[in-house]
TORFILO-854530 format. One record per residue (C-alpha): x, y, z; residue number from 1; residue in one letter. Coordinates in nm, 3 decimals, decimal comma. Each point is the difference from the previous one (the first is absolute). Example, Ala and Ser with C-alpha at 12.3 -4.5 7.8 and 13.67 -1.06 7.14 Angstrom:
TORFILO-854530
<r <1,230; -0,450; 0,780>; 1; "A">
<r <0,137; 0,344; -0,066>; 2; "S">
//
This chain:
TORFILO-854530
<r <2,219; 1,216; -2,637>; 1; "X">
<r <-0,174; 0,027; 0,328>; 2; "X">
<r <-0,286; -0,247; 0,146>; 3; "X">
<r <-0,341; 0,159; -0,027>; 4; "X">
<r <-0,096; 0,066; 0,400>; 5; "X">
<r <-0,329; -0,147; -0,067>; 6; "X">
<r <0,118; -0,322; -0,050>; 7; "X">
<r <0,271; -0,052; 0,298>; 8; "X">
<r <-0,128; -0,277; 0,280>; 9; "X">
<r <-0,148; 0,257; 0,237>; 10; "X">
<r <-0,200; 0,208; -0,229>; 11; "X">
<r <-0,157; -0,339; -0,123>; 12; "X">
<r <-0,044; -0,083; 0,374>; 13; "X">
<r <-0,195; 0,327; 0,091>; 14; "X">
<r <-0,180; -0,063; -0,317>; 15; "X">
<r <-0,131; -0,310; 0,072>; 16; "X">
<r <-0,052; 0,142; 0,371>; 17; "X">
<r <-0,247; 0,232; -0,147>; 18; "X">
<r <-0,161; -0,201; -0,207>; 19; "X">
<r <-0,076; -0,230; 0,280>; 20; "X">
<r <-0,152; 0,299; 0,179>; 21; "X">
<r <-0,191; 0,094; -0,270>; 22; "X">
<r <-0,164; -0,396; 0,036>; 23; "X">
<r <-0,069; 0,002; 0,368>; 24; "X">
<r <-0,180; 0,389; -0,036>; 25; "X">
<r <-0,213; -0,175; -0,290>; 26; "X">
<r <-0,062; -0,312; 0,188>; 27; "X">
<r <-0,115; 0,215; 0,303>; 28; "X">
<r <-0,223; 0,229; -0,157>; 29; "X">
<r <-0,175; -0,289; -0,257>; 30; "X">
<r <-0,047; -0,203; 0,356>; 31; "X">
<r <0,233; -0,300; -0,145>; 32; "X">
<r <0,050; -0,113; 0,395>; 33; "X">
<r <-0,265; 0,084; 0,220>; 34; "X">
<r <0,142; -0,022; 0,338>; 35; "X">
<r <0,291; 0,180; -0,108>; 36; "X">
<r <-0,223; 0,286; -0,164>; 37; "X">
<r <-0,223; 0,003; 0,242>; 38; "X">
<r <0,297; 0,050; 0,287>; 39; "X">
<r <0,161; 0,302; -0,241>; 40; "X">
<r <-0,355; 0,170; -0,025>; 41; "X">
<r <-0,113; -0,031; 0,325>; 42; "X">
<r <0,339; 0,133; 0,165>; 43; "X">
<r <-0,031; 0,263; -0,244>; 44; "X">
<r <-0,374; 0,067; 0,031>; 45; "X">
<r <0,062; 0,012; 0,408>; 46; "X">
<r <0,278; 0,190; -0,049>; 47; "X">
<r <-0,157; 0,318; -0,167>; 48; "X">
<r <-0,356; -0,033; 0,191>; 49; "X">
<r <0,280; 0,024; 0,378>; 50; "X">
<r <0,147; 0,315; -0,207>; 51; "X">
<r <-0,332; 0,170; -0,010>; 52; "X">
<r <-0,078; -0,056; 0,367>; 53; "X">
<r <0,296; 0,003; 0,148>; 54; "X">
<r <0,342; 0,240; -0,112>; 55; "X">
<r <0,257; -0,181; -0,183>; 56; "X">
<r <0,260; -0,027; 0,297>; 57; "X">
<r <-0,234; -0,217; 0,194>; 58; "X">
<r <-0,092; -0,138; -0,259>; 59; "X">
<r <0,414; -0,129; -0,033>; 60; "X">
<r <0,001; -0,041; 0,371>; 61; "X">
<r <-0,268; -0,273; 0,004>; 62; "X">
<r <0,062; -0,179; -0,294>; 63; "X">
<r <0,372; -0,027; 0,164>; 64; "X">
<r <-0,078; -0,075; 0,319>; 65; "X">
<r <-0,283; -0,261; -0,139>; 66; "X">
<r <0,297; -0,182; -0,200>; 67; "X">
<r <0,237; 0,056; 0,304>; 68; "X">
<r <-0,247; -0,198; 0,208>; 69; "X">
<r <-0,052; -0,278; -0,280>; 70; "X">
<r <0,394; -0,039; -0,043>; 71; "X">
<r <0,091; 0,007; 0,326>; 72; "X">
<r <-0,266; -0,251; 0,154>; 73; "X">
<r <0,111; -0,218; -0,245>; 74; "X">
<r <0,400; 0,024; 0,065>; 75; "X">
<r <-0,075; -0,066; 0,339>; 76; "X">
<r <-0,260; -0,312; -0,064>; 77; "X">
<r <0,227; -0,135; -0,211>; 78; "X">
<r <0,322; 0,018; 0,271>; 79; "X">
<r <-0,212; -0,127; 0,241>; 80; "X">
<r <-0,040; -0,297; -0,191>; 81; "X">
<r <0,311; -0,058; -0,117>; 82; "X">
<r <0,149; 0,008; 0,361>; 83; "X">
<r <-0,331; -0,252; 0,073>; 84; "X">
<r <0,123; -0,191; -0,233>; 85; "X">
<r <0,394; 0,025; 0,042>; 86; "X">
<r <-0,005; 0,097; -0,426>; 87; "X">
<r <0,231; 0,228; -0,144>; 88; "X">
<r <-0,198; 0,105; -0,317>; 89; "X">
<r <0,119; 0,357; 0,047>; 90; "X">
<r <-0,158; 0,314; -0,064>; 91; "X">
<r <-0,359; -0,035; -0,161>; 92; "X">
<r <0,022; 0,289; -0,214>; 93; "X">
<r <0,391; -0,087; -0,115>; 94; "X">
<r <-0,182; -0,055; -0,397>; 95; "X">
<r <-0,118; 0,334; -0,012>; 96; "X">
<r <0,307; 0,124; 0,215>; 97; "X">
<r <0,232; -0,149; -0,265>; 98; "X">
<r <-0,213; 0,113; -0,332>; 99; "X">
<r <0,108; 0,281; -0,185>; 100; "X">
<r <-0,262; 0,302; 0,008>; 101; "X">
<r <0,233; 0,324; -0,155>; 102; "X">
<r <-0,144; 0,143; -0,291>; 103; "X">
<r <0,270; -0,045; -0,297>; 104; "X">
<r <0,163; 0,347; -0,150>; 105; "X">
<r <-0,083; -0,078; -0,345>; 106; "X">
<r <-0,354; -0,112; 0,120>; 107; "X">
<r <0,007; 0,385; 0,114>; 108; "X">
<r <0,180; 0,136; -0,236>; 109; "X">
<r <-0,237; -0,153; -0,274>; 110; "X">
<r <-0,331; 0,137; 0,213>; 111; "X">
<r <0,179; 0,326; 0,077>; 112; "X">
<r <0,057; 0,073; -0,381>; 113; "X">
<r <-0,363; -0,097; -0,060>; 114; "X">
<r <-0,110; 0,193; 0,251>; 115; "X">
<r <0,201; 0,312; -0,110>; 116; "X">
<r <-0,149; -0,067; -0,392>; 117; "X">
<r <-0,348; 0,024; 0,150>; 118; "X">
<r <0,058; 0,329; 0,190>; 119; "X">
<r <0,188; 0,194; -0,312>; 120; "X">
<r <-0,320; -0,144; -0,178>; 121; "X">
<r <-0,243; 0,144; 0,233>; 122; "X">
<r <0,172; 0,319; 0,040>; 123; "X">
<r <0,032; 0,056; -0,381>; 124; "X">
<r <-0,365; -0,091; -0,049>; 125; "X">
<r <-0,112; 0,256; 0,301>; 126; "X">
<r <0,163; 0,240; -0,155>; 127; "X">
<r <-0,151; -0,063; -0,334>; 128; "X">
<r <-0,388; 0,020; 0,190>; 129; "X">
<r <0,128; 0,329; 0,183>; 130; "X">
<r <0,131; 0,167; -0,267>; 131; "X">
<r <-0,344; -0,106; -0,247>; 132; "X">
<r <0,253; -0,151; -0,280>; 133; "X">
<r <-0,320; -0,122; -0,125>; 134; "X">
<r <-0,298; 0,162; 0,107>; 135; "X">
<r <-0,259; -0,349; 0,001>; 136; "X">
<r <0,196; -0,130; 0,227>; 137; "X">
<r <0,077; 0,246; 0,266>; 138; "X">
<r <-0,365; 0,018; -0,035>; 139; "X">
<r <-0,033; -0,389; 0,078>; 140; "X">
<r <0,228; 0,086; 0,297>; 141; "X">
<r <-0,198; 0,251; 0,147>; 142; "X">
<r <-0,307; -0,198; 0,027>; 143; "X">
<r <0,163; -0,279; 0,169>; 144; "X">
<r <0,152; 0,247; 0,250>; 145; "X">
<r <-0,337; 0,121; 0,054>; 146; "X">
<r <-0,119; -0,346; 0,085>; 147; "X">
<r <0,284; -0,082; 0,219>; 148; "X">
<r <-0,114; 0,287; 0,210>; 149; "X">
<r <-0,401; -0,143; 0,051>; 150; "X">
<r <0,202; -0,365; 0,026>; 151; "X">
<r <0,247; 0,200; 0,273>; 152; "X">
<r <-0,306; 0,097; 0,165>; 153; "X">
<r <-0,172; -0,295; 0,034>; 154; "X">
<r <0,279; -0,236; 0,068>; 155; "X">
<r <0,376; 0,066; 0,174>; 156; "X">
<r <0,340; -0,160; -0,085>; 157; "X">
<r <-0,067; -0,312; 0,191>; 158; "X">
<r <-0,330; -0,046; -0,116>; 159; "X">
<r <0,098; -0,053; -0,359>; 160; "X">
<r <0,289; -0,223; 0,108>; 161; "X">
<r <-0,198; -0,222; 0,179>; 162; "X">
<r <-0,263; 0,043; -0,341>; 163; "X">
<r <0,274; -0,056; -0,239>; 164; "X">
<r <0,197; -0,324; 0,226>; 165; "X">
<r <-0,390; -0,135; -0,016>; 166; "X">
<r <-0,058; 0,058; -0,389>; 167; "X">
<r <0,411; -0,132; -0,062>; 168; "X">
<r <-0,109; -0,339; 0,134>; 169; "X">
<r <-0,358; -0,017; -0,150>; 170; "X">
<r <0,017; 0,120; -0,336>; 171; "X">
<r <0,253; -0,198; -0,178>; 172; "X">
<r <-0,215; -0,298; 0,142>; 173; "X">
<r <-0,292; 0,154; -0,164>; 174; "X">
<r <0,179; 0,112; -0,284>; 175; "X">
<r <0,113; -0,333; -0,081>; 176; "X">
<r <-0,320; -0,187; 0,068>; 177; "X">
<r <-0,241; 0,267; -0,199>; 178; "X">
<r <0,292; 0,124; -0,279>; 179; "X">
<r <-0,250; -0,014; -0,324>; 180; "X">
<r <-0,271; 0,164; 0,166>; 181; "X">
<r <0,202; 0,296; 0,148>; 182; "X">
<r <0,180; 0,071; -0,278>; 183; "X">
<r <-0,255; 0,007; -0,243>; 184; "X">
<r <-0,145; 0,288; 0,263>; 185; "X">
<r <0,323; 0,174; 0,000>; 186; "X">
<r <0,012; 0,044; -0,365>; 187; "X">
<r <-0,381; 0,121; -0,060>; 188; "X">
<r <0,109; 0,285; 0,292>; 189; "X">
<r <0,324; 0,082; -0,131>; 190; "X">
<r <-0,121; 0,021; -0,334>; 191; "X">
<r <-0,312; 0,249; 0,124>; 192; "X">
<r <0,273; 0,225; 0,206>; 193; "X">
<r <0,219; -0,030; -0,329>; 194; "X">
<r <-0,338; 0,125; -0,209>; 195; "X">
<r <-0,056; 0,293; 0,278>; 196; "X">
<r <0,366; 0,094; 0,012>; 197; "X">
<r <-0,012; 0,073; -0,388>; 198; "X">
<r <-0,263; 0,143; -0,049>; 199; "X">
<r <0,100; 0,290; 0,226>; 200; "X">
<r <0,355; 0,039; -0,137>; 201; "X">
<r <-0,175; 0,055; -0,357>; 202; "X">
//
């Protein structure tokens, strides 16, 4: 009989990879280190509010020559006091030199399939809303197309990034601080669309 794939050392080790991904996205967005989420929000937050001033190659251009200018200073500080010193501590970035930073194939392999499941999924339900398999909800679809175009209108692509990095790192912090309260909201409105929704379909 053949070994199941799943269970061979490397697929555990991308496994495990992921799952420790998984833990450092939760841990940023529920704020579990503060410097750390603070840093990864307020690169991000700078980094979309330079995008809608400046275009995105200039953007790349000073963020690289900003890091260039960081790294470099401190390669030369650093020989300079080594040869002050007469030490031979070697290259001050040799850690990061040395670490490992490819992405593993099964880690893409495993994202790619996902990936590929989600788009088949999205195509097969597109064609479901185009082609009015059931009438309610190509209905339902054409009302939220309809509001994308007043929310197109009010707000570009960049604007509801920046709106949607903002609500990513505030509302599972408010979620988790206010859960009884918002979900006993969230079933008295579903349950009133639920009530509207049926009584047109009778």
């Amino acid at each position: 009989m053949h070994a199941n794939s799943d269970n061979t050392p490397s697929a555990t080790a991308s496994g495990m990879e992921i799952k420790h991904w998984k833990e450092q996205v939760v841990d940023l967005l529920y704020w579990r280190d503060l410097q750390r989420t603070g840093v990864v929000f307020g690169a991000s937050l700078f980094l979309l509010l330079s995008l809608s001033v400046c275009s995105i190659i200039s953007v790349i251009s000073y963020v690289g020559l900003a890091l260039l200018s960081v790294t470099i200073s401190f390669r030369m500080y650093k020989g300079i006091l080594q040869a002050v010193q007469k030490s031979e501590n070697g290259h001050p970035f040799k850690m990061y030199l040395d670490k490992d930073v490819g992405i593993s194939s099964e880690l893409v392999h495993k994202y790619g399939d996902t990936a590929l499941a989600h788009f088949n999924s999205l195509i097969k339900e597109l064609r479901r809303l185009f082609l009015v398999e059931d009438l309610v909800d190509s209905l339902k679809f054409a009302v939220l197309m309809w509001i994308l175009t007043y929310v197109g209108a009010l707000f570009n692509g960049l604007t509801l990034l920046i709106l949607g990095l903002i609500g990513a790192f505030s509302w599972p912090v408010i979620y988790e601080k206010h859960q009884a309260q918002i979900d006993h909201y969230y079933g008295l409105v579903n349950k009133q669309i639920k009530d509207v929704l049926g009584k047109k379909t009778e």
